[in-house]
MARDO-964057 format. One record per residue (C-alpha): z negated, x, y. Coordinates in steps of 0.02 Angstrom, whole numbers, plus 50000, padded with zeros to 5 digits. Each point is the difference from the previous one (the first is absolute). Layout:
residues N
ZXY ...
END
This chain:
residues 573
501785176550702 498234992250014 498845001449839 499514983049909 498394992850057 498614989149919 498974985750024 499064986949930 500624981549955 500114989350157 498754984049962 501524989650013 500815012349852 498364998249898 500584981349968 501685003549941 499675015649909 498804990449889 501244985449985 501215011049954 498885009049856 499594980949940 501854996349963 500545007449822 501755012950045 501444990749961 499194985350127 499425010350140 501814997050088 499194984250051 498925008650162 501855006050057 500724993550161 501924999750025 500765001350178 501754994550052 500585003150141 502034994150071 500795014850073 501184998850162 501955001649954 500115017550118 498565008349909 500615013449880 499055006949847 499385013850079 499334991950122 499064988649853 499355017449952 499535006350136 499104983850040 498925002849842 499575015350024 499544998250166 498804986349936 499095011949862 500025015050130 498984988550134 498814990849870 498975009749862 499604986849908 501794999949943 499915016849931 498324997749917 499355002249813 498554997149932 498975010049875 498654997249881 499195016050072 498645012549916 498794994150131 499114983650011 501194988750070 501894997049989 501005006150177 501444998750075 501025016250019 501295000150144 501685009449974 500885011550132 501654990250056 501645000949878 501464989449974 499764984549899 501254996849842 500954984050060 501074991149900 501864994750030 500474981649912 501744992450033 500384983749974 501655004149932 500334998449817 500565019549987 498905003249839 498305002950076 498554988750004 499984986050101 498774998850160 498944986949911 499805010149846 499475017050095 498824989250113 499254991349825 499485021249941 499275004950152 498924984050014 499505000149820 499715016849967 498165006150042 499505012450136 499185017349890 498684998150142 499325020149976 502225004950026 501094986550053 500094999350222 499684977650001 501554997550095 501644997949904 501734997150078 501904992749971 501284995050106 501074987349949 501975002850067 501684992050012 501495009849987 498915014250064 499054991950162 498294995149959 499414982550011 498025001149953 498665011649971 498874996549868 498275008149997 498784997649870 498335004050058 498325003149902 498674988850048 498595014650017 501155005350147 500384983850079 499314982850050 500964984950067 499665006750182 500765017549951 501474991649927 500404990750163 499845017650098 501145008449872 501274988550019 499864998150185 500155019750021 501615000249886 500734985350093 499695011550163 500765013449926 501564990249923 500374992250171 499955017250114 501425007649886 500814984349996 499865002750213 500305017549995 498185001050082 498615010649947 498664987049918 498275001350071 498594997049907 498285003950065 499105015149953 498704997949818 498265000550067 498884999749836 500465003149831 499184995649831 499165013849984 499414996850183 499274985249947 499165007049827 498925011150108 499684988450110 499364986849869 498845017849943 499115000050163 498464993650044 500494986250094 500974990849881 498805006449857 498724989450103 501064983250034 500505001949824 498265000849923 499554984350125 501514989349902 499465004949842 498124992450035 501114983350041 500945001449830 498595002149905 499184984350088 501754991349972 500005003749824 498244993049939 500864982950046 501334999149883 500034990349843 500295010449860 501514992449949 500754987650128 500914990749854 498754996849872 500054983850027 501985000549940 500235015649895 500424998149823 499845015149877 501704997449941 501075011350128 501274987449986 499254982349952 501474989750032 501295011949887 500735004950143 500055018150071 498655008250058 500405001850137 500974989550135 500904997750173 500514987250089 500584996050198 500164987950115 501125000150139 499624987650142 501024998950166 498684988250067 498495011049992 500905012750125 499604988250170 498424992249904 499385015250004 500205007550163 499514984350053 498184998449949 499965018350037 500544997350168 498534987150010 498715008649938 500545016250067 500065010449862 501335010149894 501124990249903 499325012349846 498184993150018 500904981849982 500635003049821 498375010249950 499314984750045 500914987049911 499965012349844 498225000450004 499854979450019 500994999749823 499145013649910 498484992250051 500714983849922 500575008949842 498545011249973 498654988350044 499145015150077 499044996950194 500345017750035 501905004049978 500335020450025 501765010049983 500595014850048 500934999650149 501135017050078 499565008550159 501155011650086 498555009750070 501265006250157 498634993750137 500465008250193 499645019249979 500665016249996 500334997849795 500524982150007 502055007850004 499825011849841 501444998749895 498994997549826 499264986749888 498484994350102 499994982849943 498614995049831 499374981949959 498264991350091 498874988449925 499934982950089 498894989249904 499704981050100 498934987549989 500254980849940 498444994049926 500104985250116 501704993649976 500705005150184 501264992750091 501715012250007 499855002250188 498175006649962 500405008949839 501335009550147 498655005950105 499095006549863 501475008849898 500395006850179 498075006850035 499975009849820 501595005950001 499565008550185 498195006749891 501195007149879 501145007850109 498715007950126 499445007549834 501475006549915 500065016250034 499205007749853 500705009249850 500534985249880 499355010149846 498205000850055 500234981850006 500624999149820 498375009249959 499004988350081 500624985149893 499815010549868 498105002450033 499914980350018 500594998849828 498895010849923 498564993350090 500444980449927 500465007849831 501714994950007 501685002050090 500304992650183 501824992950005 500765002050184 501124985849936 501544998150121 500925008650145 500794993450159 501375007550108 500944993650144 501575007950039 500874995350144 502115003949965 500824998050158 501855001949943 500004989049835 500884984649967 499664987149879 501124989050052 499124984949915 500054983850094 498594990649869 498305006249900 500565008049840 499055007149864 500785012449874 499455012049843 499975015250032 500005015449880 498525005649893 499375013150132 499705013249850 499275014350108 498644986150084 499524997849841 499175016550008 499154995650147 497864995450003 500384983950096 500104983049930 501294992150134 500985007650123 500414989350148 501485007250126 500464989450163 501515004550066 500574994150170 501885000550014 501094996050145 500484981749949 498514996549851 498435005249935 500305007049825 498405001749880 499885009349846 498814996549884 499285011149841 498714994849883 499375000849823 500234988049880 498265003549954 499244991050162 501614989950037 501234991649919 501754995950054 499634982150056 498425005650116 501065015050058 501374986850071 498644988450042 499175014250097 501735004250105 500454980250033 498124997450048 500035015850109 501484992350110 499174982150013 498565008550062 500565009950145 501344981550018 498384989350012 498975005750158 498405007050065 499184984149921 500355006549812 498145001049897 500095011949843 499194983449921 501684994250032 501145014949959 499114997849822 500774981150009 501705003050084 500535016449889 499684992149836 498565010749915 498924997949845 498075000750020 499545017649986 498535003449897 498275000050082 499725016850050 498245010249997 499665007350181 498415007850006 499665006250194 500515018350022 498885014249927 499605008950118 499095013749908 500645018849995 501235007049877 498925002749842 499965016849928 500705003949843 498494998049899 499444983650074 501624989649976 500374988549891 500225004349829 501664998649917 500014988549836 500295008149845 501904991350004 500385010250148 499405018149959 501615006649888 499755012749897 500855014350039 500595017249930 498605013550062 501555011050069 500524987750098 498444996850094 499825017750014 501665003350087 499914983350116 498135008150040 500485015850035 501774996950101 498914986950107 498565011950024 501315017450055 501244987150131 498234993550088 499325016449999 498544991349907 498465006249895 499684991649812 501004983049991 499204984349912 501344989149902 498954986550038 500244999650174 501514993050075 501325012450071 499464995350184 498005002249958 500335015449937 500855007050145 501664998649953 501204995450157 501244988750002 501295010850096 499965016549844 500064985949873 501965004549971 499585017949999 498644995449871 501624990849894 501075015650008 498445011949924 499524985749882 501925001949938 500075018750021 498485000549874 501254987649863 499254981850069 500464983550071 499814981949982 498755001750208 500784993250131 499624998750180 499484981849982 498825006849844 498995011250107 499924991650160 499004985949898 498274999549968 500225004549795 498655013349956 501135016649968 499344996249803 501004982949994 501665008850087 499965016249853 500204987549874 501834994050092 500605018850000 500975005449848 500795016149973 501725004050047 501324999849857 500825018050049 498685006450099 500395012850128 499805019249989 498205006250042 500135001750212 498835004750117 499454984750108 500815009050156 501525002049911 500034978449993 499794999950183 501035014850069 501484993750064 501695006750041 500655002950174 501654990050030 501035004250157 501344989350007 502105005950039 501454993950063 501134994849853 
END
């Protein structure tokens, strides 16, 4: 049997593994995918097995962990090949759980990253012949692209024992770990380095908080929740759509980014709209077929000063989002660091504000044959989330279904609907549209006048020369707690002497250790830091005075004795 091997985080895997770190434990269920997948009547269980492990035999990413390690950075540690643990779930009533309540644990209970393999498994049966296999997948091992390959391989597998043919797949050429060296070499070092010049350009231009001229400092203003979602389902916008894309020869994707940035523009009042948008990073190459998470959010950020026509607003959504993409491969954590930098240089935080996504879902059915617009539930894990709104387009087979998140504190429930209704007339209306006249036809209120002074374009200040914190926001703090938060930041960075009153970034603190710095700050009998606290640009002084000790704190442990982890090999139940 092989030995385990190691590598670093994927930049892909950087994204997720600090989303994942953001999200408090019992919420962190939310970056799970679930795969079903309709199995053949002729295939037996066995053959479901075999199947399975066939998959986590050809793909390490499936039998991957990942580890906190004694060394700088977190990495990935690859496991020699075992059986996986699948589960059996009949829908008979013999006494057992039912399929729905098995799938409900496996989706809902979180991945121990440093132990657990991210791929869990249940076939569901009927008197004994299986009928679906469910996989729940971890997102730090799989992106929408994976997914479709996963299932595609299983499908292949399923229908030669169905045929009583061997299935053939085609041999793995790269594996994560391929592409972690790979993104350590001096080539990509170089491209990288390149992008990260653009987002630092990119990131001068943004207003500090693209929804000043709406936010309210009640977190829920209208006594509703504070957070909300909404959707809007719309047969018509499927052929619109394709339509003007079809005219203006573009993706139908860069359609929608377009009309959503014609009625943020209108909300916000802002003449430079940004969000983050999601690249899939698989570009023609010898890595673009690795079976991991390579996908992380761009920044797109668009200009309307001059109230633009929609066909022109197109063209330019279309040019940025091509800058963005030739420039997303970069590790999305150095990115974080660079907006944290920004922040400290203005003396206060930069809000990102909103994310985008397009997903295209070629075998869903809505099934609706008008526009409706529905409630949804509170999305309680979102809530966790940096963001502001959350905008999802997706294109089914028969509709376009759009799901909308925001917080009550920059939207309330009439704007939110408002927003969706508005959205649809848009992209309904024609190349014609103005945002002048998005602003009429959706319904807004005047947003406040906004103060947009032209770009700084000065360098990050040093600590010393920034702006100085009023007295209102330097807490006091217990001396053992800045002494603890100095000295766990100071041994993860490998740093000299830290200075509380630098920010976490300026004092050389990076964002990729920062949950490694959590775990020690808890080891030593702390918490009340979070991810979110020390990718800002708070001076270190400001973030002691959040910690407070731990009730029952834990027995005195070495710091490697926080980050060793456990091998798991997993058996054959």
């Amino acid at each position: 049997m092989s030995a385990a091997k190691n590598a670093n985080l994927c930049w892909g895997q950087r994204y997720m593994w600090l989303k994942y770190h953001r999200l408090p434990p019992g919420e962190r269920h939310d970056t799970h995918i679930v795969l079903r997948l309709a199995i053949p009547h002729d295939v037996s269980v066995a053959n479901c097995r075999a199947a399975i492990n066939y998959l986590t035999r050809r793909h390490e990413s499936l039998r991957t962990t990942y580890h906190l390690d004694p060394g700088p950075e977190p990495r990935q540690q690859v496991h020699p090949p075992a059986a996986l643990p699948i589960l059996l779930a009949t829908t008979e009533r013999d006494g057992t759980p039912a399929p729905a309540e098995i799938v409900e644990r496996l989706g809902t209970t979180a991945f121990r990253l440093d132990a657990d393999w991210p791929i869990r498994a249940c076939v569901i049966t009927t008197g004994g012949v299986p009928k679906q296999i469910v996989l729940v997948l971890n997102h730090l091992a799989v992106d929408a692209w994976t997914v479709r390959e996963i299932k595609r391989e299983l499908t292949v597998q399923c229908a030669g024992f169905s045929s009583r043919r061997p299935a053939a797949l085609e041999p793995v050429r790269n594996q994560p770990s391929d592409l972690a060296r790979h993104e350590s070499s001096a080539e990509a070092t170089a491209v990288a380095a390149r992008s990260l010049a653009y987002w630092a350009e990119e990131i001068t231009r943004l207003p500090a908080d693209p929804f000043a001229a709406r936010r309210v400092p009640n977190s829920a203003p209208d006594g509703g929740p504070v957070t909300r979602s909404a959707a809007l389902t719309s047969p018509a916008l499927l052929d619109a759509v394709r339509r003007i894309a079809a005219a203006d020869q573009v993706w139908p994707s860069l359609v929608h980014v377009t009309a959503y940035t014609a009625m943020m523009a209108a909300y916000t009042g802002l003449g430079t709209v940004a969000h983050l948008s999601f690249s899939g990073n698989r570009e023609p190459g010898p890595y673009a077929g690795v079976m991991t998470c390579m996908f992380a959010p761009m920044l797109v950020t668009v200009d309307c000063h001059d109230d633009p026509t929609f066909a022109e607003l197109l063209r330019r959504v279309a040019e940025r989002f091509e800058l963005a993409r030739t420039h997303s491969s970069v590790p999305y954590d150095e990115v974080v660091e660079l907006v944290s930098r920004e922040g400290s240089r203005r003396g206060l935080p930069i809000r990102l504000g909103s994310e985008v996504n397009f997903i295209k879902q070629r075998s869903s059915e809505a099934r609706a044959r008008r526009t409706t617009f529905a409630w949804k539930p509170v999305p309680t894990a979102w809530a966790y989330e940096e963001m502001d709104t959350y905008f999802r387009i997706d294109e089914w087979r028969d509709a376009v279904v759009v799901g909308f998140h925001a917080r009550s504190s920059v939207m309330g429930a009439g704007d939110m609907e408002r927003f969706l209704r508005g959205y649809e007339t848009v992209l309904l209306a024609g190349d014609d549209l103005r945002i002048s006249d998005v602003t009429r036809l959706a319904g807004f209120s005047t947003p406040a006048p906004h103060s947009t002074p032209a770009p700084d374009r000065r360098p990050a200040l040093a600590s010393k020369e920034r702006p100085a914190l009023a007295p209102e926001d330097r807490p006091a703090f217990a001396p053992e707690a800045g002494q603890a938060l100095a000295e766990v930041v100071r041994q993860v960075n490998g740093l000299g002497e830290v200075d509380l009153s630098d920010s976490y970034t300026l004092a050389g603190g990076r964002a990729l250790r920062i949950p490694r710095v959590l775990a020690l700050l808890a080891a030593h009998g702390w918490a009340g830091a979070s991810v979110h606290h020390l990718t800002g640009p708070q001076p270190l002084r400001a973030l002691a005075g959040t910690l407070t000790p731990v009730t029952a704190a834990p027995p005195e442990i070495t710091p490697e004795a926080v980050i060793e982890s456990p091998r798991h090999v997993l058996s054959q139940p």
